[in-house]
C-alpha positions, 0 to 999 in steps of 0.5 A, spaced: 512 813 763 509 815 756 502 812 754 503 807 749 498 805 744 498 797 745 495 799 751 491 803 753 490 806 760 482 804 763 477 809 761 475 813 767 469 811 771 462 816 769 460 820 776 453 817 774 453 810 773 458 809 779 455 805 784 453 809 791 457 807 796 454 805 803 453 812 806 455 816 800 450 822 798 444 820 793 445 821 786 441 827 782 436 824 778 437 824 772 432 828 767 429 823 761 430 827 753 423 829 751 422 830 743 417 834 741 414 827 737 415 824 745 411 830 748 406 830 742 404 824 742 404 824 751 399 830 749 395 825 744 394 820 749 391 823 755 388 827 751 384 820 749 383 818 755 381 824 759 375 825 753 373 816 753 373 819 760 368 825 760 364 824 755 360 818 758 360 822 764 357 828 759 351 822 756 349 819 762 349 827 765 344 828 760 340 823 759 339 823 767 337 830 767 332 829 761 329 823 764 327 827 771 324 833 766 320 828 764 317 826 770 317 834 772 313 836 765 308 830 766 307 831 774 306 839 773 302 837 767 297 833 772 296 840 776 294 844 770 289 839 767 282 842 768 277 846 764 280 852 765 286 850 762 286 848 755 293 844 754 297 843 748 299 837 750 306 835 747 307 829 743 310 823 748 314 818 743 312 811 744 318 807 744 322 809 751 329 808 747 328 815 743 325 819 749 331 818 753 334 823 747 330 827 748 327 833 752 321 835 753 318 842 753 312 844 758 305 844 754 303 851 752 297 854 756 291 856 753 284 858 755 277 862 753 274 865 758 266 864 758 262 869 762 256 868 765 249 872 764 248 870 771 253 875 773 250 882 777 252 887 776 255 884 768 262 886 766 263 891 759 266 889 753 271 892 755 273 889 763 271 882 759 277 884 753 282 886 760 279 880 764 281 875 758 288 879 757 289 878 766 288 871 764 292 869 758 298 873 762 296 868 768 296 862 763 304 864 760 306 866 767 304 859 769 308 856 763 314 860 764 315 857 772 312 851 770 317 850 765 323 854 769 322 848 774 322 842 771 329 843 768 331 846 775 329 840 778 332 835 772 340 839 773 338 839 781 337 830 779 343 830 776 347 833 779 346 829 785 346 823 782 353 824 777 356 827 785 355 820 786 357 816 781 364 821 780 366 820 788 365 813 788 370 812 782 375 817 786 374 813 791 375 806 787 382 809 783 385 812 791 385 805 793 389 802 787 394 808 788 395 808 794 396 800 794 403 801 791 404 809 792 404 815 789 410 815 786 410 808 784 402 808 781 401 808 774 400 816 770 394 813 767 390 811 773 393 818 775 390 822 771 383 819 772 383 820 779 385 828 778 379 828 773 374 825 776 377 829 782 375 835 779 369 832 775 366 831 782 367 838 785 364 841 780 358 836 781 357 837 788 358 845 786 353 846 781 347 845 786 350 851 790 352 856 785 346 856 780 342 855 788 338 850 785 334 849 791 331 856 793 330 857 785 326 851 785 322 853 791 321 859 788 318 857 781 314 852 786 311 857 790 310 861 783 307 856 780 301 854 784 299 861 785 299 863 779 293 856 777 290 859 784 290 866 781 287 861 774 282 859 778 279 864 781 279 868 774 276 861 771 271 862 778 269 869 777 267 869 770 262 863 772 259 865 778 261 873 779 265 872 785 271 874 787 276 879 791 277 885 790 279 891 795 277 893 802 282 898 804 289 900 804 292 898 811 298 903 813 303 898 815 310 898 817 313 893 811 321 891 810 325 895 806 325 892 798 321 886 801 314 886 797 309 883 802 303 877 799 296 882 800 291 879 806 286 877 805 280 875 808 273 872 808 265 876 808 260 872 810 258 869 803 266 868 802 271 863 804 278 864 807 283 864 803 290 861 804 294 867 802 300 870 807 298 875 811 302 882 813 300 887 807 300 893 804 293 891 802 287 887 804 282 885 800 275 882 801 271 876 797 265 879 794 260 875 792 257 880 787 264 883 785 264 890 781 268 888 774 272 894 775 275 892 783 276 885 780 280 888 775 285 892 780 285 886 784 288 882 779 293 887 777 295 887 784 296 880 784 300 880 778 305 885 780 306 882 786 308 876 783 312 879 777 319 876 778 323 871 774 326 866 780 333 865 777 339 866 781 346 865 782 352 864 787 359 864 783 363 864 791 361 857 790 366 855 785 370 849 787 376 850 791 381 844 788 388 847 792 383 846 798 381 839 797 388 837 795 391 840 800 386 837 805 387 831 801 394 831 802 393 831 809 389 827 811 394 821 808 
């Protein structure tokens, strides 16, 4: 029978929009068409709402982070206030607002030493120049860990804190999406979870990579000995007593591993509470000769001539790891 025109045949049904017989195969999804315009304009709005997203995270991060430095910079401050230590104190705003936007810088160390003419047997002007030259290098070791330490301990602050509050967010955005479902939740909230995800890894993580905890205790221990080798320089130059070399001991010592030298008391000396297991072994004098003063000062520094600062880049965070022990643990 041929076609005709006045009426014309049913059109053939589309494969795609006929509907699924019970017990048929499922359909292919079909892909959504993305124009450029579509995508630039996708691209622009998770950009938006990833940055509304860092950046208040990166404020509170270092206002938090300045706030400890103050604390840090004003407690070490306590420790070097003192007649030996001559502080330039660093201006403190007054109204806290404006403080929270800044970061403060540990007070610059300086300090005269005045010899004693009571002092037998009486320094040279030249032991005096070395002695004063021993010392101002103490005062800006001492500055140089003092500040190396208040902005480990503002970072370690920080970072604890912001792990914290960024965990907890992942853990508010989790509960809304698995109340309706990873395929059926909202891309927005998506996203939020997978930065804030990643947001809180790097936090947990910057502890251990740059080792905040063993640079900070290693600024600490620096720290305090070189006020007490201060002290002893400030003592000398008072009343003349001081350490200076007994004898060398021929101990066996661990490879690489510089040992603190031992000390030890005569009958008009203290002890002193120094490590013991050394190269060298070191008496207080109560007349101590100017010379042997000297090259136990110098001793003392070299021991202690090191920058604390290490680092450990194994400890990036693995994030196909946590998403897989995410994924499992659904």
């Amino acid at each position: 029978m041929e076609n005709d025109p006045n009426n014309p045949s049913p059109a053939e049904p589309n494969p795609a929009e006929a509907p699924t017989q019970p017990g048929s195969a499922p359909t292919q999804p079909v892909l959504k068409y993305l124009a450029a315009s579509d995508v630039l304009r996708n691209v622009r709005t998770y950009t938006y709402l990833i940055a509304g997203f860092l950046i208040p995270l990166l404020l509170l991060t270092y206002i938090l982070s300045s706030q400890a430095q103050w604390y840090a910079v004003k407690r070490l401050e306590e420790l070097t206030a003192g007649r030996c230590f001559a502080n330039k104190q660093t201006p403190t705003p007054q109204r806290q607002w404006y403080r929270i936007g800044l970061k403060p810088d540990f007070p610059i160390l300086e300090g005269k030493l005045q010899f004693s003419s009571e002092i037998s047997p009486q320094p040279t002007q030249n032991a005096r120049d070395r002695i004063q030259c021993q010392f101002e290098e103490l005062l800006n070791r001492t500055q140089h860990h003092g500040a190396g330490l208040s902005k480990l301990f503002g970072f370690y602050t920080s970072s604890v804190i912001m792990s914290g509050l960024t965990s907890a967010v992942a853990a508010i955005v989790l509960l809304f999406i698995t109340s309706s479902g990873w395929n059926h939740a909202h891309n927005y909230a998506k996203a939020i979870f997978l930065v804030s995800v990643a947001t809180s890894g790097y936090y947990v993580a910057f502890p251990k990579l740059f080792l905040l905890e063993e640079n900070i205790a290693a600024n600490r221990e620096h720290f305090l000995q070189y006020i007490a080798l201060t002290d002893e320089v400030c003592s000398y130059a008072a009343t003349g007593q001081g350490y200076v070399l007994k004898a060398s001991v021929t101990a066996a010592a661990p490879p690489n591993t510089p040992a603190a030298p031992q000390k030890t008391a005569n009958s008009v000396g203290q002890n002193s509470p120094h490590t013991t297991g050394s190269v060298e072994e070191f008496v207080r004098m109560r007349h101590a000769d100017p010379a042997a003063f000297i090259a136990y000062m110098d001793s003392e520094l070299r021991h202690w001539n090191t920058i604390a600062v290490g680092f450990d880049t194994s400890k990036n965070p693995d994030f196909k790891k946590l998403f897989d022990e995410g994924l499992k643990s659904r």
